[in-house]
C-alpha positions as CSV (number, residue, x, y, z in Angstrom):
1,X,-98.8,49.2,-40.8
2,X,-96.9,52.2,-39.0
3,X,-99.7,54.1,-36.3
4,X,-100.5,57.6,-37.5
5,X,-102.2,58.6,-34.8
6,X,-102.0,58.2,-31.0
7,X,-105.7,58.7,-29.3
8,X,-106.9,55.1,-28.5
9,X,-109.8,53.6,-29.7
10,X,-112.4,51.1,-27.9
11,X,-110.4,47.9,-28.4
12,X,-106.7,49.6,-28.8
13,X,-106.2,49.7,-32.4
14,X,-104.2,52.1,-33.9
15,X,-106.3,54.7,-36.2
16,X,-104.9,53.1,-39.3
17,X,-105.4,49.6,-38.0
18,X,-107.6,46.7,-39.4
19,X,-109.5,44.5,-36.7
20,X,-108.3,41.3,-36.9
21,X,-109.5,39.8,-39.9
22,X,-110.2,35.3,-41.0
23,X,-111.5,34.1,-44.1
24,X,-112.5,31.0,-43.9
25,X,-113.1,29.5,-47.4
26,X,-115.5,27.0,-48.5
27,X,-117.5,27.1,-45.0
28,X,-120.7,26.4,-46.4
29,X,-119.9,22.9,-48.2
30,X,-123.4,22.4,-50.5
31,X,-122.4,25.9,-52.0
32,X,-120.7,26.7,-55.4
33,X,-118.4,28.7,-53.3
34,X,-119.0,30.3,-49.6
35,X,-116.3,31.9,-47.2
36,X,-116.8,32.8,-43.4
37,X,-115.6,36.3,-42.8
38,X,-114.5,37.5,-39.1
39,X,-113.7,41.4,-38.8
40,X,-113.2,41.7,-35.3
41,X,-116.9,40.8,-33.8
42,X,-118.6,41.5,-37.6
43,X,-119.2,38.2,-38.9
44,X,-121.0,37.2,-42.1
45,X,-121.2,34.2,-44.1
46,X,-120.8,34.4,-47.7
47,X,-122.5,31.9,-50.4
48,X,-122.2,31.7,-54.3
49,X,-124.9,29.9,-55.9
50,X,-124.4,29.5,-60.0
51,X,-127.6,29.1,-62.0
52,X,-127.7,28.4,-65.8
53,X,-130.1,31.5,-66.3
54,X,-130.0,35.2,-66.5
55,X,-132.8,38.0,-66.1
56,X,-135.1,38.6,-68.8
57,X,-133.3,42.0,-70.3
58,X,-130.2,39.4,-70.9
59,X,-131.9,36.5,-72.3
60,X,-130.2,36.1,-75.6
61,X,-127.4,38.6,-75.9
62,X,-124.5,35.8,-74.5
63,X,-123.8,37.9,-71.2
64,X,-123.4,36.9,-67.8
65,X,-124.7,38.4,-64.3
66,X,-123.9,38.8,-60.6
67,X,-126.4,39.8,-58.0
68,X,-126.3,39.9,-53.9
69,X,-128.8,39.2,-51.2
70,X,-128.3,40.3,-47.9
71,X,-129.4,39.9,-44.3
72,X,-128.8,40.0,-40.6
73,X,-129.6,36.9,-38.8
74,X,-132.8,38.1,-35.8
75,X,-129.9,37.7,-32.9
76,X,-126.9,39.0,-35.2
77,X,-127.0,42.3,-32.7
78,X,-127.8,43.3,-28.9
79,X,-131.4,43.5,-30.1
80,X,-133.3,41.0,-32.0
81,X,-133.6,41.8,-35.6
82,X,-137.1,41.0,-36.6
83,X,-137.1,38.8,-40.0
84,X,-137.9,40.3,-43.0
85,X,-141.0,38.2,-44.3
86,X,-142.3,40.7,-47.3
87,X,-140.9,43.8,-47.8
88,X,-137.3,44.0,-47.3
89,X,-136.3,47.0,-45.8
90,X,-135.2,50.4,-47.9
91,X,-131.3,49.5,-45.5
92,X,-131.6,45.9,-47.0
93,X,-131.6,46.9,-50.2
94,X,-129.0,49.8,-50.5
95,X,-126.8,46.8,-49.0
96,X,-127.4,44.4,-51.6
97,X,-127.4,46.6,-54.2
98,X,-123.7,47.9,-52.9
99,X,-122.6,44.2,-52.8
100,X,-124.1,43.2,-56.0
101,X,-122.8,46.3,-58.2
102,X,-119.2,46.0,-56.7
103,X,-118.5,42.6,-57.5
104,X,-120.5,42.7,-60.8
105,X,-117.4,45.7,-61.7
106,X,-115.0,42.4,-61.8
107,X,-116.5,40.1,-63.8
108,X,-116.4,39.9,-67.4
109,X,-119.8,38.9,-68.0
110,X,-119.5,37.9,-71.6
111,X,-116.8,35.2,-70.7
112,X,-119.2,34.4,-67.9
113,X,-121.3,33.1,-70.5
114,X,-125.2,33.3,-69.6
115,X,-125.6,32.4,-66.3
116,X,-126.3,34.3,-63.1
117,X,-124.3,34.2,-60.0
118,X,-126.2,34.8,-56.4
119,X,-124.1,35.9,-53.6
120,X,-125.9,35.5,-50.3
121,X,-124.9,37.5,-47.7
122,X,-126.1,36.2,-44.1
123,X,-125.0,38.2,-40.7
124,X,-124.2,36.6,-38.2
125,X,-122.9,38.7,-35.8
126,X,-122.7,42.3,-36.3
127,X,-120.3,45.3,-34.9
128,X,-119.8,47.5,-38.2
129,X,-118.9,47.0,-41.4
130,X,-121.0,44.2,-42.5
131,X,-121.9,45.3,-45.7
132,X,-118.0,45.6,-46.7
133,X,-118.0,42.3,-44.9
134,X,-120.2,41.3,-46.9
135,X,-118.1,43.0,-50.4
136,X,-114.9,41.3,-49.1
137,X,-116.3,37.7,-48.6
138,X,-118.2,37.6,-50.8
139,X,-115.7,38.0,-53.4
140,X,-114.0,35.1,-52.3
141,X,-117.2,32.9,-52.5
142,X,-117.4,34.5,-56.3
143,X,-113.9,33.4,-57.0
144,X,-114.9,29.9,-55.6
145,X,-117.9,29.7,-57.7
146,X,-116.3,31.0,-61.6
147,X,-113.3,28.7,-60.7
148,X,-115.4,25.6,-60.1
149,X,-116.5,26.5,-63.4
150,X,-113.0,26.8,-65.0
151,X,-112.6,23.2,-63.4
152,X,-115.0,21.8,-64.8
153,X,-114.2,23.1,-68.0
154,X,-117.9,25.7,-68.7
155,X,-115.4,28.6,-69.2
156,X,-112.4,28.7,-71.2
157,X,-110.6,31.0,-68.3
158,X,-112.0,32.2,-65.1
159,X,-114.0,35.3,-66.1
160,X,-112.4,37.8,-63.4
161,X,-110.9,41.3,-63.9
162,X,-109.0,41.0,-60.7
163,X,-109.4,41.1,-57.0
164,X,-111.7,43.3,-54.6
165,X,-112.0,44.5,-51.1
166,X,-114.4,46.8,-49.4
167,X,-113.6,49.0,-46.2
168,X,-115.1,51.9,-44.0
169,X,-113.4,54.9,-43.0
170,X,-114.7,57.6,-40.8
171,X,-113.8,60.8,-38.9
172,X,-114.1,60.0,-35.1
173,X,-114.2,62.5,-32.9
174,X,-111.5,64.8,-35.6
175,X,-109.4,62.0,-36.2
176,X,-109.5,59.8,-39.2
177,X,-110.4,56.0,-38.5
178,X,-110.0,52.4,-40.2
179,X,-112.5,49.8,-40.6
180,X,-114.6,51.3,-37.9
181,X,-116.7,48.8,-35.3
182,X,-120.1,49.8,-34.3
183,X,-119.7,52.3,-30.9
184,X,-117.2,54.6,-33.6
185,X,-119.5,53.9,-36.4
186,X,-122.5,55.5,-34.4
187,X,-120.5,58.3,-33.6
188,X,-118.7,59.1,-36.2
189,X,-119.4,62.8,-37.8
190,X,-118.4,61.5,-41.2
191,X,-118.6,58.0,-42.9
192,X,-117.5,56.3,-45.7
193,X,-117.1,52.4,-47.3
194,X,-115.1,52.7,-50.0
195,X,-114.7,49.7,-52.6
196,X,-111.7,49.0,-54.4
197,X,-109.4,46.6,-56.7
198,X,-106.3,45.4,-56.7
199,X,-104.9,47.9,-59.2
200,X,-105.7,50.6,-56.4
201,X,-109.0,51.6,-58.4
202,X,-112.3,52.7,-57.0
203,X,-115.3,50.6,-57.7
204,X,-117.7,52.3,-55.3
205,X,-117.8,54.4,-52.6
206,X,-120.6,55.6,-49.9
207,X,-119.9,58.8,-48.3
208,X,-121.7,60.6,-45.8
209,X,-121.5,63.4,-43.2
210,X,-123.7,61.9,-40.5
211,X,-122.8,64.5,-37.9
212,X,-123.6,67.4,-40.0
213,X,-120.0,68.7,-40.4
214,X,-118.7,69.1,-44.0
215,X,-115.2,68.1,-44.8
216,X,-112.7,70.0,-47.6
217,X,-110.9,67.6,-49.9
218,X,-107.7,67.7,-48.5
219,X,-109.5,65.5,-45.5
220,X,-111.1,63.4,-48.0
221,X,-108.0,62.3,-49.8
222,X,-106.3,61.6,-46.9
223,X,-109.9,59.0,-45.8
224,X,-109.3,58.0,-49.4
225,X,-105.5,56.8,-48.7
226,X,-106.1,55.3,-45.4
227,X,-109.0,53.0,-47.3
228,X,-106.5,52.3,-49.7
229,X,-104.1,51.1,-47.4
230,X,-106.9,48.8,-45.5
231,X,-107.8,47.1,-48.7
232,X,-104.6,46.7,-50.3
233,X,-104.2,44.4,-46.6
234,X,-107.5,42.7,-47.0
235,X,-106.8,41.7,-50.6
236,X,-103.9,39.8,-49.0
237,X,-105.5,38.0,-46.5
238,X,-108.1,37.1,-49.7
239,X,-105.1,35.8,-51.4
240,X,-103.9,33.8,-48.5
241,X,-107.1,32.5,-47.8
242,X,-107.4,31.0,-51.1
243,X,-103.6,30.0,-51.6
């Protein structure tokens, strides 16, 4: 992708630059389907876990259901992390609800049959973006997971609208930032992970101005593009990944 703009960042990416991204598919080998995402020094492993149940409010009526748990691993960051025991923390869930309402938006649950599919989302290393990590791996553990089904002949087709990426975006010191790492993240005056399909359409997106400075729409749009741009390239290396 052509550099936009010139100021350099903390490891010499372009603005408009991805860190370097690996999916490494089928990492964890007892799950229905897992992948090992690498953004730059983000890591997170990704599990699918298929179980022949769904909640109680969709007992009966032939639909299907996807859900996400997520957490960072005690040494995942330059301070330990204590374990969440009981109560998972009010940041844990916003996560795992993100990750679990985003990949929910491409299945079709009814040819998903009644059956629930768990994405764990463990960190294991963490320098920003681990919840669209977490979004963008774990839709490649999905995929693993509803085609082991197709294999095996429980669905007729595999029950998937299409494919799906997460990214963040930010304004960093007035410029506009891609798939930002920790140091920018912290710092950034305005934040946003934006989910997306491969048709270019938003599934979710997570905006806020952190640093207390408002932006017009014409600034927003232009966030909204750059995301764009990010995803349409992680939705290739998903592809490649699983070619």
């Amino acid at each position: 992708m052509a550099s936009t703009y010139n100021r350099k960042r903390p490891d010499g990416r372009a603005n408009d630059a991805l860190r370097p991204v690996e999916i490494i598919p089928g990492f964890a080998p007892y799950a229905d389907g897992s992948a090992l995402i690498k953004c730059g020094n983000t890591h997170v492993l990704c599990t699918a876990t298929i179980e022949d149940k769904v909640p109680p409010f969709l007992t009966g009526k032939g639909r299907g259901w996807v859900t996400a748990e997520y957490g960072m691993l005690p040494r995942s960051s330059p301070r330990r992390i204590p374990r969440e025991r009981s109560l998972e923390s009010g940041r844990t869930k916003e996560i795992q609800r993100m990750i679990g309402r985003s990949l929910r938006a491409v299945v079709d649950m009814r040819a998903l049959g009644e059956r629930t599919v768990l994405i764990d989302c463990d960190v294991i290393q963490a320098d920003g973006g681990t919840r669209t990590a977490g979004v963008t791996g774990g839709y490649v553990a999905l995929r693993q997971a509803l085609g082991k089904l197709e294999r095996v002949k429980q669905v007729k087709a595999l029950p998937l609208k299409g494919w799906l990426a997460a990214v963040s975006v930010g304004l960093v010191f007035g410029e506009i930032r891609l798939d930002l790492e920790y140091q920018e993240d912290s710092a950034a005056d305005v934040d946003l992970n934006v989910v997306m399909n491969d048709h270019g359409l938003f599934v979710d997106l997570e905006f806020a101005a952190e640093g207390g400075q408002p932006i017009d729409l014409e600034r927003l749009n232009a966030m909204l593009a750059l995301a764009g741009q990010g995803i349409a390239e992680l939705i290739q290396v998903q592809r490649a990944a699983l070619a």
